[in-house]
PDB file as gemmi writes it, atoms N, CA and C in Angstrom:
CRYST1    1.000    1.000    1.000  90.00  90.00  90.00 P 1                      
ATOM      1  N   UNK A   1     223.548-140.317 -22.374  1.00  0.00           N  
ATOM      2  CA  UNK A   1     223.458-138.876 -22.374  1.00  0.00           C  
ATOM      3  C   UNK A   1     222.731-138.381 -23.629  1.00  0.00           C  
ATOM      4  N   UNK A   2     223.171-139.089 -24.840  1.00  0.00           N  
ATOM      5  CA  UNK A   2     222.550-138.488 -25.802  1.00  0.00           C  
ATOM      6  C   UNK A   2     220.873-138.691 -25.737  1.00  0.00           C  
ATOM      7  N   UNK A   3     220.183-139.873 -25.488  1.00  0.00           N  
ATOM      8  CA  UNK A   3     219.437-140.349 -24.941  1.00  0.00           C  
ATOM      9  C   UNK A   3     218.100-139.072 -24.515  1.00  0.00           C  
ATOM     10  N   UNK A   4     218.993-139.095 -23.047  1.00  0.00           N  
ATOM     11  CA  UNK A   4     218.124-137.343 -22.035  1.00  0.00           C  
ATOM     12  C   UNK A   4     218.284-136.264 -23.153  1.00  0.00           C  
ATOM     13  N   UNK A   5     219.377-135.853 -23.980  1.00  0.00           N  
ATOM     14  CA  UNK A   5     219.435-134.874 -24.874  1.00  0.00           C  
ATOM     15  C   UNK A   5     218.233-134.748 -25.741  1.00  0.00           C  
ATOM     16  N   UNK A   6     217.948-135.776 -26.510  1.00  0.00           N  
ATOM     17  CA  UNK A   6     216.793-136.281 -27.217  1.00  0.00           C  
ATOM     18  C   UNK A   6     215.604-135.882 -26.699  1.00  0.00           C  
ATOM     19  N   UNK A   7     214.815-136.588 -25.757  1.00  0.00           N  
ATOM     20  CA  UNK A   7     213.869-136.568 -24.754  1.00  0.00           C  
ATOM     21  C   UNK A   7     213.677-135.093 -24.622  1.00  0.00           C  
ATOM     22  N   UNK A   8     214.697-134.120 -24.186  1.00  0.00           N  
ATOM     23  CA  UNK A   8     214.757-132.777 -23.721  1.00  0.00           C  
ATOM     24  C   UNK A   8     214.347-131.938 -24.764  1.00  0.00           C  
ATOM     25  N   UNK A   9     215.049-132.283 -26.065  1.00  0.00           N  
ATOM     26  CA  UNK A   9     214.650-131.635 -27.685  1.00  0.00           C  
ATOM     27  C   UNK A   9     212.781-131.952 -27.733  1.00  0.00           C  
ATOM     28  N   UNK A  10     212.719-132.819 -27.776  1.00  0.00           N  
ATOM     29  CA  UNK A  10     211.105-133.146 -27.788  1.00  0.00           C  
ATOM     30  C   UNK A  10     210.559-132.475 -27.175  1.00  0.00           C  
ATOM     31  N   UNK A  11     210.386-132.440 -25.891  1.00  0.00           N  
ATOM     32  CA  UNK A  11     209.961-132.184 -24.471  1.00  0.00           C  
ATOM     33  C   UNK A  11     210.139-129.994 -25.008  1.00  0.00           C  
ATOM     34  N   UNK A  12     211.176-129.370 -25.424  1.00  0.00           N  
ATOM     35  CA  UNK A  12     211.600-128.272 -25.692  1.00  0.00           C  
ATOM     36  C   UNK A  12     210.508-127.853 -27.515  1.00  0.00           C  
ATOM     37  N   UNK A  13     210.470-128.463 -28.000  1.00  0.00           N  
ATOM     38  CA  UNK A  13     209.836-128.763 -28.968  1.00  0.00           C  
ATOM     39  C   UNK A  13     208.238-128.353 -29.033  1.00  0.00           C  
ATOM     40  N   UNK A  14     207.628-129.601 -28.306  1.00  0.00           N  
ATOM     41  CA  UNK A  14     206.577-129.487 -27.664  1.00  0.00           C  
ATOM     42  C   UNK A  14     206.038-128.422 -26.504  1.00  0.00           C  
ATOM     43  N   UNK A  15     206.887-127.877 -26.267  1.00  0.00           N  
ATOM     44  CA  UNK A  15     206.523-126.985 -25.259  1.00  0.00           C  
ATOM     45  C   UNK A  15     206.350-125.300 -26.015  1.00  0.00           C  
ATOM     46  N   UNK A  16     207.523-125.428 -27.774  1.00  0.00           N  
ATOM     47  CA  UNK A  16     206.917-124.526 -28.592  1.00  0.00           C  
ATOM     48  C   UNK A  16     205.950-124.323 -29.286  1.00  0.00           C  
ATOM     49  N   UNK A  17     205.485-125.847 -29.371  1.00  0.00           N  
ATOM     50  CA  UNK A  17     204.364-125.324 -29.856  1.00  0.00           C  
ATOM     51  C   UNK A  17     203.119-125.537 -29.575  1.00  0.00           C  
ATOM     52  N   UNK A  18     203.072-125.691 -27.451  1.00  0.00           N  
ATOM     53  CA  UNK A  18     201.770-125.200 -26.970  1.00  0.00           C  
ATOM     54  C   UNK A  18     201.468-123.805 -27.116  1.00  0.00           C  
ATOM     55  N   UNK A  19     202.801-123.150 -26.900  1.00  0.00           N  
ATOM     56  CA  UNK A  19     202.533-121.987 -26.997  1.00  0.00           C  
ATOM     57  C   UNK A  19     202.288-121.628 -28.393  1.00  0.00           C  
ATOM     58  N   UNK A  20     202.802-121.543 -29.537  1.00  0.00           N  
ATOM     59  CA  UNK A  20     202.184-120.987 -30.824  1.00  0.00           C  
ATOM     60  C   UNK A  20     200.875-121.626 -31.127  1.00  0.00           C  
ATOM     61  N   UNK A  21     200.522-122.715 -30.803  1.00  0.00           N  
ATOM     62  CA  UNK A  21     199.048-123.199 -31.351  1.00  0.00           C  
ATOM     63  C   UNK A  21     198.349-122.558 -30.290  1.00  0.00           C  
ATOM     64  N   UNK A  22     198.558-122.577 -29.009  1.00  0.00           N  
ATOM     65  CA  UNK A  22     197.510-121.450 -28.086  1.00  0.00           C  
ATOM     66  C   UNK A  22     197.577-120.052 -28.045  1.00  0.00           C  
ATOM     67  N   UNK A  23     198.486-119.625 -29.103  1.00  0.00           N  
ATOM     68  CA  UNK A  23     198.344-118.073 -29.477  1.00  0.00           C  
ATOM     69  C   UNK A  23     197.367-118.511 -30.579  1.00  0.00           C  
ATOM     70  N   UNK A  24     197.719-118.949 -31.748  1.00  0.00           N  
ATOM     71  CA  UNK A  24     197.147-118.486 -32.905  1.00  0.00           C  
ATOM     72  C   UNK A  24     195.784-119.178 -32.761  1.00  0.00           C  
ATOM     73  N   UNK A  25     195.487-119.932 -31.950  1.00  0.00           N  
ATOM     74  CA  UNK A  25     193.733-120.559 -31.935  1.00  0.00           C  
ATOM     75  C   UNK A  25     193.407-119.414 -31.249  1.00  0.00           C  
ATOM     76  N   UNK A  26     193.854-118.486 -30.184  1.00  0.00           N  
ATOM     77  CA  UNK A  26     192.808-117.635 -29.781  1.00  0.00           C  
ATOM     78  C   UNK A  26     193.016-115.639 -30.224  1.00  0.00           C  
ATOM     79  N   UNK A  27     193.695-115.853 -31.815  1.00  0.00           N  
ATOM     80  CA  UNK A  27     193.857-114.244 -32.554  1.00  0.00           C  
ATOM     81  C   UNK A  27     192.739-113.926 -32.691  1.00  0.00           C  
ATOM     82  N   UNK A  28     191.178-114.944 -32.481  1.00  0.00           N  
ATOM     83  CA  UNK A  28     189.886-113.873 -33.192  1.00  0.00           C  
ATOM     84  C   UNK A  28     189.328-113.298 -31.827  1.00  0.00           C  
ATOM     85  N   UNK A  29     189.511-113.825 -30.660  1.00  0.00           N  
ATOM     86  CA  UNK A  29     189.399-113.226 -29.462  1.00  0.00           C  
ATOM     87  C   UNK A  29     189.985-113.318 -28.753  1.00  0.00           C  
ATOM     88  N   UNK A  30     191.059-112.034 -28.855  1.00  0.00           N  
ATOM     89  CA  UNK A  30     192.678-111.977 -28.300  1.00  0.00           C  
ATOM     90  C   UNK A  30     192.551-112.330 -26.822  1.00  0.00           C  
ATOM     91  N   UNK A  31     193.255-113.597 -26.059  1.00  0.00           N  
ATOM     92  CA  UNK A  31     193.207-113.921 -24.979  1.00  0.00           C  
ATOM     93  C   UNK A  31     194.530-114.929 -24.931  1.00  0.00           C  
ATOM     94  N   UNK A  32     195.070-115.018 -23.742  1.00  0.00           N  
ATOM     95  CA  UNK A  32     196.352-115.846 -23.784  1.00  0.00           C  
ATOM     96  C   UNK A  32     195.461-117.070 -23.120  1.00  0.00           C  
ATOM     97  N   UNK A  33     195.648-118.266 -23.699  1.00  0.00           N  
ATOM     98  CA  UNK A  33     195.203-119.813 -23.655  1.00  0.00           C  
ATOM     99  C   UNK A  33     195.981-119.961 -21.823  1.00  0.00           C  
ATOM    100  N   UNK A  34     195.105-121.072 -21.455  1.00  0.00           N  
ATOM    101  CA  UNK A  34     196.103-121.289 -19.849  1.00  0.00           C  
ATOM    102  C   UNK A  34     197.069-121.803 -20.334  1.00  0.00           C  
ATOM    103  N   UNK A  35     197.161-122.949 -21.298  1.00  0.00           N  
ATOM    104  CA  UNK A  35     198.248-123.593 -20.942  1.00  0.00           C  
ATOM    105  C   UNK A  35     199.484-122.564 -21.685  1.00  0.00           C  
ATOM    106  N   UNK A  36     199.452-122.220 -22.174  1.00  0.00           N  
ATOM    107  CA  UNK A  36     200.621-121.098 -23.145  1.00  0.00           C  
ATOM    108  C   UNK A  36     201.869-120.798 -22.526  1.00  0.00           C  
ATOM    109  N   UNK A  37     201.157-120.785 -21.259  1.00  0.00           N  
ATOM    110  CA  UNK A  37     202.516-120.344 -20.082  1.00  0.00           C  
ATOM    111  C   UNK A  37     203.357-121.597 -19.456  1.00  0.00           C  
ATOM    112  N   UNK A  38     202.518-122.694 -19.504  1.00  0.00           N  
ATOM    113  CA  UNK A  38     203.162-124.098 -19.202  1.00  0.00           C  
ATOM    114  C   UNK A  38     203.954-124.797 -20.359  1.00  0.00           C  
ATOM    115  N   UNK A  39     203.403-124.053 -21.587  1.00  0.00           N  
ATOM    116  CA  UNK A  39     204.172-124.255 -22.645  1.00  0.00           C  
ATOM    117  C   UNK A  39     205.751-123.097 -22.558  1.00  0.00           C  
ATOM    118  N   UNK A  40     205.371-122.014 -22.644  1.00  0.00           N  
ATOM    119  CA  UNK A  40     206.405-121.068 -22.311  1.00  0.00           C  
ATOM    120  C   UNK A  40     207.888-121.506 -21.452  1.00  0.00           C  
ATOM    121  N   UNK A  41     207.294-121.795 -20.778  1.00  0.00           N  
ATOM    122  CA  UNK A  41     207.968-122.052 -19.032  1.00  0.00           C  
ATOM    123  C   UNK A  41     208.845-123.576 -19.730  1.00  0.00           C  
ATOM    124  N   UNK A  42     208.149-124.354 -20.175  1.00  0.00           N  
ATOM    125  CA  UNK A  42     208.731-126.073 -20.345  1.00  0.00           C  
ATOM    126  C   UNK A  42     209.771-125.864 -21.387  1.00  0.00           C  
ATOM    127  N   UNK A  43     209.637-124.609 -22.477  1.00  0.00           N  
ATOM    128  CA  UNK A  43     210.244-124.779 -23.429  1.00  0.00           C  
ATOM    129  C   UNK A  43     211.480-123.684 -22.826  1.00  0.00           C  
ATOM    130  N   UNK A  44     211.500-122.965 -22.351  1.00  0.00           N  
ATOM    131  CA  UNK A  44     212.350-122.212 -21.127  1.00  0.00           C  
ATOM    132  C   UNK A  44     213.382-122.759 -20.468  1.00  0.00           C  
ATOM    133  N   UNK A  45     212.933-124.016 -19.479  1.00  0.00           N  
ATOM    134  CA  UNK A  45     213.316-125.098 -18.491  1.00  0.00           C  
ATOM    135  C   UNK A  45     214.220-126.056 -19.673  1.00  0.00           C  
ATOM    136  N   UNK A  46     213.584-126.621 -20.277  1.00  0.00           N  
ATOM    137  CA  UNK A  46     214.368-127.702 -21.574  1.00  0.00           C  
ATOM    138  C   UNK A  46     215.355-127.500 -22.171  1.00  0.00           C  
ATOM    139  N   UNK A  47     215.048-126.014 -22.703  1.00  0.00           N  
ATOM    140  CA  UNK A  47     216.120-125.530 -23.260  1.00  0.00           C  
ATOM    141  C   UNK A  47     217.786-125.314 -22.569  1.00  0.00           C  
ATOM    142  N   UNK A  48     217.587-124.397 -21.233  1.00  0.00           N  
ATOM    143  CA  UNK A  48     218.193-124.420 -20.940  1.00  0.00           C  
ATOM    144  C   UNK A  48     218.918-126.167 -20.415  1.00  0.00           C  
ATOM    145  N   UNK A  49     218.396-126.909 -20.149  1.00  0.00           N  
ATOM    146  CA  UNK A  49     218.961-128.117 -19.844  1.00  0.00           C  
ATOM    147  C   UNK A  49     219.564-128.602 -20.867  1.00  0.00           C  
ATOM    148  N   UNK A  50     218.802-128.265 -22.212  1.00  0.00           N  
ATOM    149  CA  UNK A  50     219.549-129.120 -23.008  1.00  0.00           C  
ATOM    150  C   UNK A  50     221.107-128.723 -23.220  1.00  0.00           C  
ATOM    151  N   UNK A  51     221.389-127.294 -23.133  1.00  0.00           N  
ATOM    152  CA  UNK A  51     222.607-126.765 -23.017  1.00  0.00           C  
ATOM    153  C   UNK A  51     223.252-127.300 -22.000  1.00  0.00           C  
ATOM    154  N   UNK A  52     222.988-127.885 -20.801  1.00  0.00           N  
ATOM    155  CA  UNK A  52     223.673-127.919 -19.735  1.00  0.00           C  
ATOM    156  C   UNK A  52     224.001-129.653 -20.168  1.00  0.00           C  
ATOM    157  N   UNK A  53     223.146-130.170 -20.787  1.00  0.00           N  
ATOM    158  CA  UNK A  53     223.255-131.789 -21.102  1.00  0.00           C  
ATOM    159  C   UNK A  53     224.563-131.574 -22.079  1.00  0.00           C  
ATOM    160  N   UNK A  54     224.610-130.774 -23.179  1.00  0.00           N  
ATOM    161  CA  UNK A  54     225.350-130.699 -24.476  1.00  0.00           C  
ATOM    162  C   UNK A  54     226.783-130.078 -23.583  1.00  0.00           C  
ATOM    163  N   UNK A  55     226.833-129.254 -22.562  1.00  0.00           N  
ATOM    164  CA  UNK A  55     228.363-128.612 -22.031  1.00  0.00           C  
ATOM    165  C   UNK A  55     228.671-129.995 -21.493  1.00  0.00           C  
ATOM    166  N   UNK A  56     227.952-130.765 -20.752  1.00  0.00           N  
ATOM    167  CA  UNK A  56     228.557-131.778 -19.798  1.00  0.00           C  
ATOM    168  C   UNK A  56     228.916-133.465 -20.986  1.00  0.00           C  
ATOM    169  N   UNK A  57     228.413-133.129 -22.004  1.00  0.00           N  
ATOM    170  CA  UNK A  57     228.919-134.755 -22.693  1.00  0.00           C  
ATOM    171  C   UNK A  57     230.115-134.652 -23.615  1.00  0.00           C  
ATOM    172  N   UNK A  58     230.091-135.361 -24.100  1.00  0.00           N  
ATOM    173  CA  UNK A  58     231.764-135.230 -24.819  1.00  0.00           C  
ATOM    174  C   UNK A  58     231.859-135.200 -26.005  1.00  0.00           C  
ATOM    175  N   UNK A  59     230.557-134.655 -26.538  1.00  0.00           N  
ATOM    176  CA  UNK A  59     230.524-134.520 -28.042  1.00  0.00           C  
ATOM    177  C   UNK A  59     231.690-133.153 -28.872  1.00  0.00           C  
ATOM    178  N   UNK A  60     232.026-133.801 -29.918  1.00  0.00           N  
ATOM    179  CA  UNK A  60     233.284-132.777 -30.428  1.00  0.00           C  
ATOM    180  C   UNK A  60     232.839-131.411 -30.817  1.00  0.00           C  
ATOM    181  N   UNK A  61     231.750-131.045 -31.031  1.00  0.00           N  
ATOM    182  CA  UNK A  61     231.187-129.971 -31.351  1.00  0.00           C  
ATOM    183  C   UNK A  61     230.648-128.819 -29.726  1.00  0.00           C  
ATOM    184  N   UNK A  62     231.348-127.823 -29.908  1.00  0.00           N  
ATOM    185  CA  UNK A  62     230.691-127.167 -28.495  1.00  0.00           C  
ATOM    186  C   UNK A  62     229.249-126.298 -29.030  1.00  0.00           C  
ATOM    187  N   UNK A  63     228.524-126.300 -28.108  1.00  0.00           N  
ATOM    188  CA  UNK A  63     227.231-125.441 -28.440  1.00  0.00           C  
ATOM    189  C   UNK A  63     228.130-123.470 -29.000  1.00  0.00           C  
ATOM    190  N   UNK A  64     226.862-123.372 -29.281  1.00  0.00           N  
ATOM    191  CA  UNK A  64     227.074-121.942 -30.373  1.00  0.00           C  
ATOM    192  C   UNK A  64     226.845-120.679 -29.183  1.00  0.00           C  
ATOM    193  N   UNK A  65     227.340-120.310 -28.455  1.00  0.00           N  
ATOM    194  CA  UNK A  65     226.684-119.700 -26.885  1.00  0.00           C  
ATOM    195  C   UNK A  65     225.914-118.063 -28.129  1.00  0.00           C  
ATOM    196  N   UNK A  66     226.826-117.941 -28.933  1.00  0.00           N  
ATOM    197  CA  UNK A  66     225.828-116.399 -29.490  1.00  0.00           C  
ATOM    198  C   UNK A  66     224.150-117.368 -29.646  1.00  0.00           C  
ATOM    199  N   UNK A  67     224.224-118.245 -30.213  1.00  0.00           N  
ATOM    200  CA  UNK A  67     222.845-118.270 -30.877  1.00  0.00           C  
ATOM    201  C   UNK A  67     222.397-119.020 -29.678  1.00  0.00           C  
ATOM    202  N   UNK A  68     222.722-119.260 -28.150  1.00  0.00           N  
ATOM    203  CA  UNK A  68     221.852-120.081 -27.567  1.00  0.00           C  
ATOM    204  C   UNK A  68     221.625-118.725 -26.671  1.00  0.00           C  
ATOM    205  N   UNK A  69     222.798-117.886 -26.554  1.00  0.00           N  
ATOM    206  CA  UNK A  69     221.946-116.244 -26.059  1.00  0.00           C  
ATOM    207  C   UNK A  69     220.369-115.674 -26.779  1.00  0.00           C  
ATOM    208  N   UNK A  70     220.878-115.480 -28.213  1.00  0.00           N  
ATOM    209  CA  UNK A  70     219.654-114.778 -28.719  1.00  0.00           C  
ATOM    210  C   UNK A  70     218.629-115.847 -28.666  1.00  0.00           C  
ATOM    211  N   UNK A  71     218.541-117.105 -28.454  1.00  0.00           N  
ATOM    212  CA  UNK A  71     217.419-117.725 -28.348  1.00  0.00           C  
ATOM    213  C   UNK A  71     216.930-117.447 -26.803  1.00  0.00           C  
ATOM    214  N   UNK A  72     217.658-117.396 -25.895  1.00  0.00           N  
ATOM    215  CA  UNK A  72     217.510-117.399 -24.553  1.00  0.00           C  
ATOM    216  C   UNK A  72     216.461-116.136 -24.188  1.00  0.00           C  
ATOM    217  N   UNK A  73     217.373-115.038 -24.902  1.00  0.00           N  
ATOM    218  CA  UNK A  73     216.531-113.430 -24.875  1.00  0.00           C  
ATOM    219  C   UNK A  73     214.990-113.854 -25.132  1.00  0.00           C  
ATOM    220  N   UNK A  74     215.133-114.674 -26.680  1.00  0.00           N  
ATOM    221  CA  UNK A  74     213.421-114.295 -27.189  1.00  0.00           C  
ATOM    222  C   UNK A  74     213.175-115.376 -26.471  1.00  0.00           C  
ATOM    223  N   UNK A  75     213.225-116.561 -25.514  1.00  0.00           N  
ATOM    224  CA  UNK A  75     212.258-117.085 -24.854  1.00  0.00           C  
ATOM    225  C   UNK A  75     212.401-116.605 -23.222  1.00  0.00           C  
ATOM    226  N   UNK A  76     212.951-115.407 -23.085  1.00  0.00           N  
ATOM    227  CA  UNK A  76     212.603-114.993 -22.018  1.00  0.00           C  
ATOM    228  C   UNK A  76     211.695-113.403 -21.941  1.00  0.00           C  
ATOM    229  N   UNK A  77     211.903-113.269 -23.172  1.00  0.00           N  
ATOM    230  CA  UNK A  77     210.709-111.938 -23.660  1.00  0.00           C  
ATOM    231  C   UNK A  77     208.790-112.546 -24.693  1.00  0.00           C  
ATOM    232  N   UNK A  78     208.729-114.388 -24.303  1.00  0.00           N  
ATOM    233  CA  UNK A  78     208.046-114.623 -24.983  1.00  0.00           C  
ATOM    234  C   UNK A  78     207.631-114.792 -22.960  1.00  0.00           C  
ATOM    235  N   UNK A  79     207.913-115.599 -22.391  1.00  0.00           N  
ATOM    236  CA  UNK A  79     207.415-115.603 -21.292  1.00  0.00           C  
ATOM    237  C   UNK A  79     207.021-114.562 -20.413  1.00  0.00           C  
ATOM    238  N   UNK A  80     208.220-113.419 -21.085  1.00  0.00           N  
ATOM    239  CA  UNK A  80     207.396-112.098 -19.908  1.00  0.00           C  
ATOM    240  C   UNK A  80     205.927-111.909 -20.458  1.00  0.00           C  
ATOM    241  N   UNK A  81     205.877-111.744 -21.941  1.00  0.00           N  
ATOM    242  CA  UNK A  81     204.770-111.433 -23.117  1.00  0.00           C  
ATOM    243  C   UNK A  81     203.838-112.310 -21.647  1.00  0.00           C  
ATOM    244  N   UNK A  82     203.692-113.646 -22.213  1.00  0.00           N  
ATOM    245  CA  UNK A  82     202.704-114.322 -22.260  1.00  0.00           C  
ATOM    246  C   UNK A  82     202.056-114.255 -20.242  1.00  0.00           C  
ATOM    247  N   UNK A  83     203.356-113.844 -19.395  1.00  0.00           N  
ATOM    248  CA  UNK A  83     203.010-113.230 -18.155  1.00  0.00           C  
ATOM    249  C   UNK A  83     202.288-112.253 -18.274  1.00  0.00           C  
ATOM    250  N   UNK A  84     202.765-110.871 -18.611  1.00  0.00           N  
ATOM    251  CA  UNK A  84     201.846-110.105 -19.102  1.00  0.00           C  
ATOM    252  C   UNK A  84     200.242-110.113 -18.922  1.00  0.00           C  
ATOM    253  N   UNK A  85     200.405-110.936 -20.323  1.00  0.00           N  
ATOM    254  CA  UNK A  85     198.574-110.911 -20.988  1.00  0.00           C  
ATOM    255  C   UNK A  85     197.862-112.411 -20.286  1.00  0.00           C  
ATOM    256  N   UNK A  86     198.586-112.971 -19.088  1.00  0.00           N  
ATOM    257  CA  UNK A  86     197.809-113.401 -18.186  1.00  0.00           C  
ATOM    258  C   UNK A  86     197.082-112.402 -17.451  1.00  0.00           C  
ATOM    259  N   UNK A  87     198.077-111.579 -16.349  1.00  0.00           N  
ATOM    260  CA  UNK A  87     197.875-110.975 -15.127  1.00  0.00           C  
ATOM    261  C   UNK A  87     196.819-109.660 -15.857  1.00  0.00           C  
ATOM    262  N   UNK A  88     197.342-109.091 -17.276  1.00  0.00           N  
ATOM    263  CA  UNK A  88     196.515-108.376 -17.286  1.00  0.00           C  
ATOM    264  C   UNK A  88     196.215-108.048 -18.589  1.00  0.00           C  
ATOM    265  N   UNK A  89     194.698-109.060 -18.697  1.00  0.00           N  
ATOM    266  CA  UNK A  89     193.955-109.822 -19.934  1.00  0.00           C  
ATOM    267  C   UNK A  89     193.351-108.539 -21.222  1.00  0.00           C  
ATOM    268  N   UNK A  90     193.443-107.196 -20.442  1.00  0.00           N  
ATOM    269  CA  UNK A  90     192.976-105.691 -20.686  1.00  0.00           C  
ATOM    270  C   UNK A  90     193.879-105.679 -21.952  1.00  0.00           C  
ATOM    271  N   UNK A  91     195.061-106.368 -21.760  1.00  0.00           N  
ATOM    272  CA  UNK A  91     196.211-105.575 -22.542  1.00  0.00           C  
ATOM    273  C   UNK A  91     195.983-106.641 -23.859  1.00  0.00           C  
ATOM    274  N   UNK A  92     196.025-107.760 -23.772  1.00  0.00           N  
ATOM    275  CA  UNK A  92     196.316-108.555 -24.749  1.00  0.00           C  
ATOM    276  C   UNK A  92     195.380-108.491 -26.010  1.00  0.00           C  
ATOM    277  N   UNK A  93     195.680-107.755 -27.012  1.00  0.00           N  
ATOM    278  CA  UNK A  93     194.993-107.496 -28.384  1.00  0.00           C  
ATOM    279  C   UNK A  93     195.571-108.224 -29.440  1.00  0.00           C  
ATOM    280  N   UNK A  94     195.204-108.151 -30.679  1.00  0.00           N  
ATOM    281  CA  UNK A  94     195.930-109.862 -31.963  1.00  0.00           C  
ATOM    282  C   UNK A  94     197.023-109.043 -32.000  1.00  0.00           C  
ATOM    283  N   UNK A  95     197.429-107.895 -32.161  1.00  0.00           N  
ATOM    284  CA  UNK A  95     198.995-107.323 -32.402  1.00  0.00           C  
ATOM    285  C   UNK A  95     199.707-108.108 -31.232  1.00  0.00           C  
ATOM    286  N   UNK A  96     199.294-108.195 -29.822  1.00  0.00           N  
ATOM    287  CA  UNK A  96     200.158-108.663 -28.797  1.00  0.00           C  
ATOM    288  C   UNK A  96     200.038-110.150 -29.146  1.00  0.00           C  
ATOM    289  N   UNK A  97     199.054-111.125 -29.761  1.00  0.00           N  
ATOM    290  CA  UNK A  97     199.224-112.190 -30.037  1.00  0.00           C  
ATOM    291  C   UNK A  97     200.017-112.468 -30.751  1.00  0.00           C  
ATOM    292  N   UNK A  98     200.303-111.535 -31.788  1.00  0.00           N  
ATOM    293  CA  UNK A  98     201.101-112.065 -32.802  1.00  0.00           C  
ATOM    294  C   UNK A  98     202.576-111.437 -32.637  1.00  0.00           C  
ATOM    295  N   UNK A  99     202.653-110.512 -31.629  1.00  0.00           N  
ATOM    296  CA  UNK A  99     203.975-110.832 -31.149  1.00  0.00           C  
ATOM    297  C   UNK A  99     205.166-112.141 -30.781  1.00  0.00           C  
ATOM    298  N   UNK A 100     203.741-112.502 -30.125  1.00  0.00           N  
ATOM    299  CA  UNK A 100     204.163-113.910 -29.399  1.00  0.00           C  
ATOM    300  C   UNK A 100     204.464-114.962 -30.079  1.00  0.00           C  
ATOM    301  N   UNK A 101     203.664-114.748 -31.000  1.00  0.00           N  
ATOM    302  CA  UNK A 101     203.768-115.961 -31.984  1.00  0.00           C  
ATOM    303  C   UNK A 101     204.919-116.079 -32.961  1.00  0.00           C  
ATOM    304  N   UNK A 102     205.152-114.109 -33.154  1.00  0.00           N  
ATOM    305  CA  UNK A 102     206.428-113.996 -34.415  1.00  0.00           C  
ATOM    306  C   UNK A 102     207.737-114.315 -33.680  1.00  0.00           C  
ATOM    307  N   UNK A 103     207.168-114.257 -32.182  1.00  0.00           N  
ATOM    308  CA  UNK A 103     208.966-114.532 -31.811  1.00  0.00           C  
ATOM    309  C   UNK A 103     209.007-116.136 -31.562  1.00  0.00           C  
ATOM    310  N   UNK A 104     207.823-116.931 -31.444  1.00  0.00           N  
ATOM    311  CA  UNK A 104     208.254-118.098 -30.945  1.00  0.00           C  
ATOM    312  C   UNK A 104     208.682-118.922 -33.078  1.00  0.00           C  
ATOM    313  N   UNK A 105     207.778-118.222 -33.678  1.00  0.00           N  
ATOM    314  CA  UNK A 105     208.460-118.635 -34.924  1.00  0.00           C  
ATOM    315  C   UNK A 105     209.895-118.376 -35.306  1.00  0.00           C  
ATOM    316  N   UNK A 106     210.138-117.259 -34.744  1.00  0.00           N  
ATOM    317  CA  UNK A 106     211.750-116.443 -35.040  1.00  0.00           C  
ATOM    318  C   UNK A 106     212.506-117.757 -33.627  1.00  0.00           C  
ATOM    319  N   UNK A 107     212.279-117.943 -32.878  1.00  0.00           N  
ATOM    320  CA  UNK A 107     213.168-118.773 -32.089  1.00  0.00           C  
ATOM    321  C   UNK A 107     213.060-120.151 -32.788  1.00  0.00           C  
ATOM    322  N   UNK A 108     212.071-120.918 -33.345  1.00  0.00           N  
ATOM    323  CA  UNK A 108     212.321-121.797 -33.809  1.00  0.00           C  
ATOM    324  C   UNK A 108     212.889-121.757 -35.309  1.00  0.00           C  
ATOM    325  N   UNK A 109     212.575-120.317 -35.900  1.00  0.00           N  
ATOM    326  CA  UNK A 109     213.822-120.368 -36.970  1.00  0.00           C  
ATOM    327  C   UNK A 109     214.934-120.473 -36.555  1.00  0.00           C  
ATOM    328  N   UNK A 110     215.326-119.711 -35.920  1.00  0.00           N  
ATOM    329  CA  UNK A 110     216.796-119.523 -35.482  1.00  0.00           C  
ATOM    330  C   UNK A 110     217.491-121.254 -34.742  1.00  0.00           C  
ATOM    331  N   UNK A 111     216.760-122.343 -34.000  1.00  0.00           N  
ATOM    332  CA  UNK A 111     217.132-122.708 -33.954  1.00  0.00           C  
ATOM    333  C   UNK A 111     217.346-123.940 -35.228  1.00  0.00           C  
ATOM    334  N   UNK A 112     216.585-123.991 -36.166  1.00  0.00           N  
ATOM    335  CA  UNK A 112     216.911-124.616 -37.502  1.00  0.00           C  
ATOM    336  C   UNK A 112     218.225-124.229 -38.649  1.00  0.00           C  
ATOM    337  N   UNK A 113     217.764-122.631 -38.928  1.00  0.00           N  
ATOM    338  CA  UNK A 113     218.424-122.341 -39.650  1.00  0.00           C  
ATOM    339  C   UNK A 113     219.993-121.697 -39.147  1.00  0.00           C  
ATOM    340  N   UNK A 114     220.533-121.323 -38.351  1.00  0.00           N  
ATOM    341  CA  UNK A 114     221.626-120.553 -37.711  1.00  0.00           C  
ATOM    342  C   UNK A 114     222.477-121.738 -37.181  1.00  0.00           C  
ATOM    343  N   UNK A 115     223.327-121.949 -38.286  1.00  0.00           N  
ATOM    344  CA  UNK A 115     224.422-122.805 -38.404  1.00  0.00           C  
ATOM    345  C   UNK A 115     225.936-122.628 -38.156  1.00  0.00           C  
TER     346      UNK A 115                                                      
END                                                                             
């Protein structure tokens, strides 16, 4: 179990930072990257599993549900974002890039530092 837990952290990991490296490579001509959303979406999907891996094993520590909420919020307001400034490319300017980017940094703070 711990094993898939692992794998899932990576996999959740990596999927943050397709999306922040395909925001911030394209701030000089604000456009959301394709893959951003496959990044979005994986780190979305992972996450939540990894919670569902961590409720179901028998480790003595239970997950933190406040801080796996507020992470949940900002990666479900980084995916609407990055829906968004797919469907409609008009909108997406470097302020909307760097939305995206301050929250996927603020979610990966939060999951480092919030102990």
């Amino acid at each position: 179990m711990e094993l898939l837990k692992n794998v899932l952290v990576v996999l959740h990991l990596i999927g943050w930072a397709i999306v922040l490296g395909g925001t911030l490579v394209n701030l000089r001509t604000p456009r959301i990257a394709t893959g951003v959303l496959h990044g979005a979406l994986t780190a979305l999907v992972t996450g939540i599993l990894i919670v569902g891996v961590s409720e179901m094993s028998d480790e003595l520590r239970d997950p933190n549900m406040a801080k796996i909420g507020v992470k949940l919020v900002i990666a479900l307001v980084v995916t609407a974002l990055v829906v968004v400034g797919q469907r409609r490319p008009e909108k997406v300017t470097t302020g909307f890039l760097g939305a995206i980017a301050g929250l996927t940094a603020l979610n990966v703070a939060i999951a480092v530092l919030w102990r």
